[in-house]
FIPAVO-795355 format. One record per residue: residue number from 0; x, y, z of N, C-alpha, C in turn. Coordinates in Angstrom, 1 decimal, decimal comma, m for minus. Example, Ala and Ser with C-alpha at 12.3 -4.5 7.8 and 13.67 -1.06 7.14 Angstrom:
<pts>
<0 <13,2 m5,7 7,8> <12,3 m4,5 7,8> <13,2 m3,3 7,8>>,
<1 <12,8 m2,2 7,1> <13,7 m1,1 7,1> <12,9 0,0 7,9>>,
</pts>
This chain:
<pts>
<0 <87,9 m46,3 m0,1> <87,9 m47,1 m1,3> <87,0 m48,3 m1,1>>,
<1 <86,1 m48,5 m2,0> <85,3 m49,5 m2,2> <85,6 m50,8 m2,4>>,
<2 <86,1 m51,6 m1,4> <87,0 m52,9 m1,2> <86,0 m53,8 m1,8>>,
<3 <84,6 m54,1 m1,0> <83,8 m55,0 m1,8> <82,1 m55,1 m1,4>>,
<4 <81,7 m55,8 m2,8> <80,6 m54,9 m3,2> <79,5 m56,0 m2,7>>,
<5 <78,3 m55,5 m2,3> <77,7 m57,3 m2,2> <76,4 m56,7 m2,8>>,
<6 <75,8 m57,7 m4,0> <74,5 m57,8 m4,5> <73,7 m57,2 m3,6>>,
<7 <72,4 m56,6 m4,0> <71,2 m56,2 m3,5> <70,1 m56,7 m4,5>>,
<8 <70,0 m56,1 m5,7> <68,8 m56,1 m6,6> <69,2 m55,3 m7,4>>,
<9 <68,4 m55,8 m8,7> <68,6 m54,7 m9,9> <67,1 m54,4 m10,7>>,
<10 <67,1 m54,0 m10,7> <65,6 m53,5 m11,6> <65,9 m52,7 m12,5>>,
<11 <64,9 m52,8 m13,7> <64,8 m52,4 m15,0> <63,8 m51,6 m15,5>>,
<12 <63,2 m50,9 m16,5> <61,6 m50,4 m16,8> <62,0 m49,7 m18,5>>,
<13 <60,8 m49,4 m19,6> <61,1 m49,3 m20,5> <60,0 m48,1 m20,6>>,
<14 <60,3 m47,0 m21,4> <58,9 m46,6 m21,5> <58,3 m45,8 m20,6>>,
<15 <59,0 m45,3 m19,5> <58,2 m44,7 m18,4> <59,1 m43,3 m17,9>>,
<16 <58,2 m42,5 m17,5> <58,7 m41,4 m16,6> <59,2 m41,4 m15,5>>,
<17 <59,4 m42,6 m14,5> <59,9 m42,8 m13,6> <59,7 m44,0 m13,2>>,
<18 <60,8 m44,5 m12,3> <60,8 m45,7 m11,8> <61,5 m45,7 m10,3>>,
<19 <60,5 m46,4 m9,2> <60,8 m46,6 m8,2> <61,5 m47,9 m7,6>>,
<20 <62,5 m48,0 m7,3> <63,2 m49,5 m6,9> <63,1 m49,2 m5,2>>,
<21 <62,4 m50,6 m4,9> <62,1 m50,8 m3,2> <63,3 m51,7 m3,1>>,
<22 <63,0 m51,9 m1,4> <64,1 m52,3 m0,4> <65,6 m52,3 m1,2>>,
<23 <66,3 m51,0 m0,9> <67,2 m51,1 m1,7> <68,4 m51,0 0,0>>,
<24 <67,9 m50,1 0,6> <68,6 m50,0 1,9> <68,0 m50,7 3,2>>,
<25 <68,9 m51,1 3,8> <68,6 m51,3 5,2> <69,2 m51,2 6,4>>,
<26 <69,3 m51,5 7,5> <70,6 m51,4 8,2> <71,8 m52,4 8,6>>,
<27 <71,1 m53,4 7,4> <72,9 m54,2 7,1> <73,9 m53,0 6,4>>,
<28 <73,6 m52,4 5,7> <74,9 m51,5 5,3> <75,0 m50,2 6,0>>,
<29 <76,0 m49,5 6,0> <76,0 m48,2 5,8> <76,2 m46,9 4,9>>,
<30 <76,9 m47,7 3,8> <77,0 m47,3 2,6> <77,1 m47,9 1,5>>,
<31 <76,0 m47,3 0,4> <75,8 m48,3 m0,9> <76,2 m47,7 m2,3>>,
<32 <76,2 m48,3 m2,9> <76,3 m48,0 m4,2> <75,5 m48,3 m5,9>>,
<33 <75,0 m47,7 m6,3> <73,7 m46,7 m7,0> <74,4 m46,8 m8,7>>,
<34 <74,1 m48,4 m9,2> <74,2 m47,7 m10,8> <73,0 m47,5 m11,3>>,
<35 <73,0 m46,1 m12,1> <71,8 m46,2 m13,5> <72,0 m46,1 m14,8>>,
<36 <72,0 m46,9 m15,5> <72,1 m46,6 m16,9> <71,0 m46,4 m17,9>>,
<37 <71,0 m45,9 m18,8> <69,7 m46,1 m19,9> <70,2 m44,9 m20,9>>,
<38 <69,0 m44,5 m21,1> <68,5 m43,7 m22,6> <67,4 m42,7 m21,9>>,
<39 <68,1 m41,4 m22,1> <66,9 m40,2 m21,6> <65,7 m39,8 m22,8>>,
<40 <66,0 m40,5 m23,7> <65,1 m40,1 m24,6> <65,0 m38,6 m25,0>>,
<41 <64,0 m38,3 m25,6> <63,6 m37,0 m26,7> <63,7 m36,2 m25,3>>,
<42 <64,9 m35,2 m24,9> <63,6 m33,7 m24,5> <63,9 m33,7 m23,2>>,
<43 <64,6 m34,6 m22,5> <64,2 m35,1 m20,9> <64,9 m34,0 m20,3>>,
<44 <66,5 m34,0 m20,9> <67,2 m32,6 m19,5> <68,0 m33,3 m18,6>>,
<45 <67,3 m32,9 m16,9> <67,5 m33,6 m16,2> <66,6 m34,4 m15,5>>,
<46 <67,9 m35,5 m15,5> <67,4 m36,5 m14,4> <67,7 m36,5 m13,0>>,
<47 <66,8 m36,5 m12,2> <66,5 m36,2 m10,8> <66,1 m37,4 m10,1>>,
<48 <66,1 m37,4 m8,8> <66,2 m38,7 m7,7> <65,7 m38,0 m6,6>>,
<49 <64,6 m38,8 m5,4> <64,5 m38,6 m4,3> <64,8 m40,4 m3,6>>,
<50 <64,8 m40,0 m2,9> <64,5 m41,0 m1,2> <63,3 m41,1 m0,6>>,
<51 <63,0 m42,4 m0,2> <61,6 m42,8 0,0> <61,7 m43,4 1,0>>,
<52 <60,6 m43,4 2,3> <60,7 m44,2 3,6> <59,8 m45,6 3,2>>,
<53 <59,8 m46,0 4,2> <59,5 m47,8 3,7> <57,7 m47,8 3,3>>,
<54 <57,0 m46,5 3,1> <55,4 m46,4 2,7> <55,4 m45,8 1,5>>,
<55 <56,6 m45,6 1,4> <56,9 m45,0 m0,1> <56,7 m43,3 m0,3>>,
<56 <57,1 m42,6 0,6> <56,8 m41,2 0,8> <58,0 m40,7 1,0>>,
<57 <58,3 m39,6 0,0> <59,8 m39,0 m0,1> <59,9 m38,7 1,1>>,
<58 <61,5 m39,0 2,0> <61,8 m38,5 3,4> <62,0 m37,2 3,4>>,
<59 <62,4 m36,2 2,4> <62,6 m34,5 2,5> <62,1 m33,7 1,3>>,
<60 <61,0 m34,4 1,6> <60,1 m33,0 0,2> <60,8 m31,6 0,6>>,
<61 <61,1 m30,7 0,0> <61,4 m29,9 0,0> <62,6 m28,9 0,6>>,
<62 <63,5 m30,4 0,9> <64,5 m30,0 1,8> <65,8 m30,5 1,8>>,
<63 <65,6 m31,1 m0,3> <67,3 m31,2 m0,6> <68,0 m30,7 m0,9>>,
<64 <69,1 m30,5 m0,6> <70,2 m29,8 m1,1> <71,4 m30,8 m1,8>>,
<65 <71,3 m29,7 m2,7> <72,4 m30,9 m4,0> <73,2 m29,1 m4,5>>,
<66 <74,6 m29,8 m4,7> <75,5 m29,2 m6,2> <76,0 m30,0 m6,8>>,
<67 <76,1 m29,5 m8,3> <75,8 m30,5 m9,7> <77,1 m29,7 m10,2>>,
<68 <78,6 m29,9 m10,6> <79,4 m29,4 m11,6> <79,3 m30,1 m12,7>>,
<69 <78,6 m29,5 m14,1> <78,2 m30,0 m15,1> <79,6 m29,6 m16,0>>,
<70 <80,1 m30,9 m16,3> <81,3 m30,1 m17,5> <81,4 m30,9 m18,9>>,
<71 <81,0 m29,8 m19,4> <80,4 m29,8 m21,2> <82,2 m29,9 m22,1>>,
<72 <82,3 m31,0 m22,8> <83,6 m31,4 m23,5> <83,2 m30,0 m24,9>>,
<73 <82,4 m29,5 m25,1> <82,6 m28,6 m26,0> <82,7 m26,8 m26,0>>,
<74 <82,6 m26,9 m24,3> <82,7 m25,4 m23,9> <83,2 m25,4 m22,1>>,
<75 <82,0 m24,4 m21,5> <82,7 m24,7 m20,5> <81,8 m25,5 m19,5>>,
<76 <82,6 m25,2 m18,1> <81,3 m26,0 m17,0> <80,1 m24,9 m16,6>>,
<77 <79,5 m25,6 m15,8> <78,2 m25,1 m15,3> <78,2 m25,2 m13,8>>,
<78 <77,1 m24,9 m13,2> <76,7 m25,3 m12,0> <75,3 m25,3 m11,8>>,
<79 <74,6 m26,3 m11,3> <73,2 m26,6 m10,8> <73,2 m26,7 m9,6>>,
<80 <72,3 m25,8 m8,7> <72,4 m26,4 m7,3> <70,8 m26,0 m6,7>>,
<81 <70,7 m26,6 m5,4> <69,5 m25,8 m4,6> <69,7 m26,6 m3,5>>,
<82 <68,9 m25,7 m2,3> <68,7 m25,7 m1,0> <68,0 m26,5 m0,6>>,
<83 <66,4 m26,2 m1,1> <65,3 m26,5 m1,1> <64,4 m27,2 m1,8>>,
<84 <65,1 m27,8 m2,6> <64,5 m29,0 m3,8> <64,1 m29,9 m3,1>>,
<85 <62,8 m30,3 m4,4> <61,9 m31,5 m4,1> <62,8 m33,1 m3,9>>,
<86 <63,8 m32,8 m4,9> <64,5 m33,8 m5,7> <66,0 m33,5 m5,8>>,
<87 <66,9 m34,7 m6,4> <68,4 m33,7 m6,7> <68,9 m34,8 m8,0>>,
<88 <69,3 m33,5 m8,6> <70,0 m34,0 m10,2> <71,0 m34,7 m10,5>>,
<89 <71,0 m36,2 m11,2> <71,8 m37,1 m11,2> <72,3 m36,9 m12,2>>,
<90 <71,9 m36,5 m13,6> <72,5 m36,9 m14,9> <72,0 m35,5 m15,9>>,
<91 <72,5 m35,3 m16,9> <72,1 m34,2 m17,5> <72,4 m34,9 m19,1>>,
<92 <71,2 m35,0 m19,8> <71,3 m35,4 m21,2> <70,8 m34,7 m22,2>>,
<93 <70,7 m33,6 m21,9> <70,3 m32,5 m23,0> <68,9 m32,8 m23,1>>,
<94 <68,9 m31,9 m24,3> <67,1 m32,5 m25,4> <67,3 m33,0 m26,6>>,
<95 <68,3 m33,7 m26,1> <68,3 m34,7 m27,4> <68,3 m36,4 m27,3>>,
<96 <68,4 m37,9 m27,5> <68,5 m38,6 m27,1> <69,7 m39,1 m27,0>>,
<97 <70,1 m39,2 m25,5> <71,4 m39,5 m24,9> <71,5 m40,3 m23,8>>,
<98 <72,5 m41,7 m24,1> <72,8 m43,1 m23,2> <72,9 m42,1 m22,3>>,
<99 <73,2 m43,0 m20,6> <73,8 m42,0 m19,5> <74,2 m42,9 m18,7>>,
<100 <75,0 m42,8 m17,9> <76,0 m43,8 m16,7> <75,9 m43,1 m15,7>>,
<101 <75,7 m43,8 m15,0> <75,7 m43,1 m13,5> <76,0 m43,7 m11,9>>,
<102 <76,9 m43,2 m11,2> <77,2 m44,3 m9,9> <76,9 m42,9 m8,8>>,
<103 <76,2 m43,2 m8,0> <75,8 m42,8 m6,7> <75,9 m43,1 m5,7>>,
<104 <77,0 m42,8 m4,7> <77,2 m43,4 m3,6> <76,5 m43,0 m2,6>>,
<105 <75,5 m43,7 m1,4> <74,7 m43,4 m0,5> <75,4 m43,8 0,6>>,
<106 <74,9 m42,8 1,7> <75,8 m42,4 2,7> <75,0 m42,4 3,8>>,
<107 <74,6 m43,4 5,1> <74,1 m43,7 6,1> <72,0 m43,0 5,3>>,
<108 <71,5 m43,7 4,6> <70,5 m43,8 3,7> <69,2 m44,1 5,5>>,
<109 <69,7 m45,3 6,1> <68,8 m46,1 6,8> <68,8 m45,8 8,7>>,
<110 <69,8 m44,8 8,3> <70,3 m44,3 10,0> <69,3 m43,5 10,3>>,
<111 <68,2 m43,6 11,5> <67,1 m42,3 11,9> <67,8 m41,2 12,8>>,
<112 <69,3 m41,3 12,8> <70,3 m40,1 13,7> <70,6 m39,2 13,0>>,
<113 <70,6 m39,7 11,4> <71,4 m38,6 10,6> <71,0 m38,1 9,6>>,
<114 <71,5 m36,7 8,6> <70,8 m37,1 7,2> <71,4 m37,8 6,6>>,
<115 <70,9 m38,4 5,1> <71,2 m39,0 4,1> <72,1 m38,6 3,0>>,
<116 <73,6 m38,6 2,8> <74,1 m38,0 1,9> <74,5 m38,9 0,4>>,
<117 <74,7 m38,4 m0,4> <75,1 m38,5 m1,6> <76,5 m38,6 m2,5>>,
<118 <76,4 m38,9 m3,2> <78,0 m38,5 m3,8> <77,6 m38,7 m5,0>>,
<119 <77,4 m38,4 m6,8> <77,1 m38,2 m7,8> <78,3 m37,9 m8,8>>,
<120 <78,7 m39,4 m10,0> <79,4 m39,1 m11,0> <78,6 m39,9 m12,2>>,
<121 <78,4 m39,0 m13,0> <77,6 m39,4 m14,5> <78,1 m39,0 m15,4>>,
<122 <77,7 m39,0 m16,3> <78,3 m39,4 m18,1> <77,2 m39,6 m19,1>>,
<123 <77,3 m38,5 m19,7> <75,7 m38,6 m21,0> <76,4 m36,8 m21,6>>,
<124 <75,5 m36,0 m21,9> <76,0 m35,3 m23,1> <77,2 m34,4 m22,4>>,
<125 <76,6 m34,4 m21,1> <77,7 m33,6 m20,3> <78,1 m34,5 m19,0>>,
<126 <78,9 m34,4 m18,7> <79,5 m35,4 m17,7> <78,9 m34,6 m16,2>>,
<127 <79,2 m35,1 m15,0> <78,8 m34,4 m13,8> <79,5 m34,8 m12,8>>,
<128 <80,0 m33,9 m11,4> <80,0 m34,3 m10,4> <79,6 m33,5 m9,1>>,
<129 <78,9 m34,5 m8,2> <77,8 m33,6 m7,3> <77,6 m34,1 m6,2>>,
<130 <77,2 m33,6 m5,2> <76,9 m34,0 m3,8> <75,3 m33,7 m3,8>>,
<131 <74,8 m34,5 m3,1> <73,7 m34,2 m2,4> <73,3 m34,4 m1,2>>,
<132 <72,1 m33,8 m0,2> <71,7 m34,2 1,4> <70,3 m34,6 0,8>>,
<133 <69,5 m35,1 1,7> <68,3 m35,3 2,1> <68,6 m35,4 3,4>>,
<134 <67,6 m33,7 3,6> <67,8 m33,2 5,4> <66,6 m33,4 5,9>>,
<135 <66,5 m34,6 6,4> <65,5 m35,4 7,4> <66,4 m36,7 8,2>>,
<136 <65,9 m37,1 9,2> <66,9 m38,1 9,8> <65,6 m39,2 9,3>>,
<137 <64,7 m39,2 8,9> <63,9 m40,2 8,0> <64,5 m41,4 7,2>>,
<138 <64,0 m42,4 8,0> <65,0 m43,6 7,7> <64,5 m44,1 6,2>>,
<139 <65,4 m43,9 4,9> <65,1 m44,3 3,5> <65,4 m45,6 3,2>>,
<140 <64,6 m46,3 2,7> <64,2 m47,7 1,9> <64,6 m47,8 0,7>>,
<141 <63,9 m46,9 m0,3> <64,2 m46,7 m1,6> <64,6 m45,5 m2,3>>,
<142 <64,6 m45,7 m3,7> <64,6 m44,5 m4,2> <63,7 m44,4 m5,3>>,
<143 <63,8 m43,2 m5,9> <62,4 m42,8 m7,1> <63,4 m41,9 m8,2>>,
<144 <63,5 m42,4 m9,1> <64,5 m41,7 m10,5> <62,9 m41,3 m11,3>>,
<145 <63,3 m40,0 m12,0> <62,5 m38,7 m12,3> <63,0 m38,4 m13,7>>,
<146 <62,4 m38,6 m14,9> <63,1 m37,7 m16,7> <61,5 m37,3 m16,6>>,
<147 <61,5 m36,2 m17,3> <60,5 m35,2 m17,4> <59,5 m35,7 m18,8>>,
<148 <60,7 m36,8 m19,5> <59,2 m37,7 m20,5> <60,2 m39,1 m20,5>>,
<149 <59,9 m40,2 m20,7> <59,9 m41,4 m20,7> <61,4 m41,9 m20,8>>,
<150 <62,1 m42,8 m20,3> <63,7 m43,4 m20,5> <62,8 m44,5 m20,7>>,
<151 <64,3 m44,7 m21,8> <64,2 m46,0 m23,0> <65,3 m46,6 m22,9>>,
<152 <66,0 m47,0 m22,0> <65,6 m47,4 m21,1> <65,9 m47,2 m19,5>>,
<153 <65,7 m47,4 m18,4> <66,6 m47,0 m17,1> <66,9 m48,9 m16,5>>,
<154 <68,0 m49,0 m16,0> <68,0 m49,9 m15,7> <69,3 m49,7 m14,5>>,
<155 <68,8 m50,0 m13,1> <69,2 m49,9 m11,4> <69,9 m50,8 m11,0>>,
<156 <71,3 m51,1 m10,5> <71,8 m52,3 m9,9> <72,1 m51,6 m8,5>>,
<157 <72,2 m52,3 m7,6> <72,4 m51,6 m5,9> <73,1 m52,6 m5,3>>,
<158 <74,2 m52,0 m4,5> <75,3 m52,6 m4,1> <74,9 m52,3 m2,4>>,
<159 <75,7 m53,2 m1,6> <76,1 m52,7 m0,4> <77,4 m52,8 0,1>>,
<160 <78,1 m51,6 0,3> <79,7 m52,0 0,7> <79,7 m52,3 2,0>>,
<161 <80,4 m53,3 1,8> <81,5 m53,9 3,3> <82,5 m53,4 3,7>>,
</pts>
């Protein structure tokens, strides 16, 4: 249980296909916590996330593994997953334009012993809940949020729990 939360930074952007927030991790914490909110705009889908080392180069191109339980209030659930992803899916807002909430908890991000895991609960046309790895022991700094055309807006607060 998340006793208490201490500031990091929050960044914002308007208008754009992605947005990268630096020094978000380090090895004062070992586990943080990841809000995004905004507007996926016209068309977007999913929204997707990698991890970046301190030069700004995703730590596991090609070697995330995420599952996504998508559950739609007007039918049934879903499942999104992969092994081998560039990236892993945080939010699902259809193709239409839809707010989205999102808390991500990161799970030893800055440790070079281990991988980097995930935890994923959002809220936009369909709700979510999901795990993810980034399987590298590649020590991550930041992260890099992904909509396939422009969020109107995205806006990042980052926690570190004590």
């Amino acid at each position: 249980m998340v006793t208490n939360l201490q500031f990091i930074k929050k960044e914002s952007a308007d208008n754009v296909s992605s947005l990268t927030v630096t020094d978000m991790f380090s090895a004062q914490y070992d586990v943080y916590e990841v809000f995004v909110t905004g507007n996926g705009s016209q068309n977007v889908s999913s929204l997707t996330a990698e991890f970046l080392d301190s030069g700004g180069s995703d730590i596991a191109q090609g070697a995330y593994g995420f599952a996504v339980l998508r559950l739609d209030p007007s039918s049934t659930y879903g499942e999104v997953n992969g092994t081998t992803s560039n990236s892993f899916e945080f939010a699902y807002t259809g193709s239409s334009d839809k707010d989205f909430a999102v808390k991500i908890t990161v799970f030893n991000p800055f440790s070079s012993s281990s991988y980097t895991f995930a935890t994923i609960q959002s809220m936009s046309l369909q709700g979510e809940k999901g795990i993810a790895v980034a399987k590298s022991t590649t020590s991550a700094t930041s992260m890099k949020f992904y909509a396939n055309q422009n969020y109107t807006p995205i806006n990042v607060s980052v926690y570190g729990v004590k």
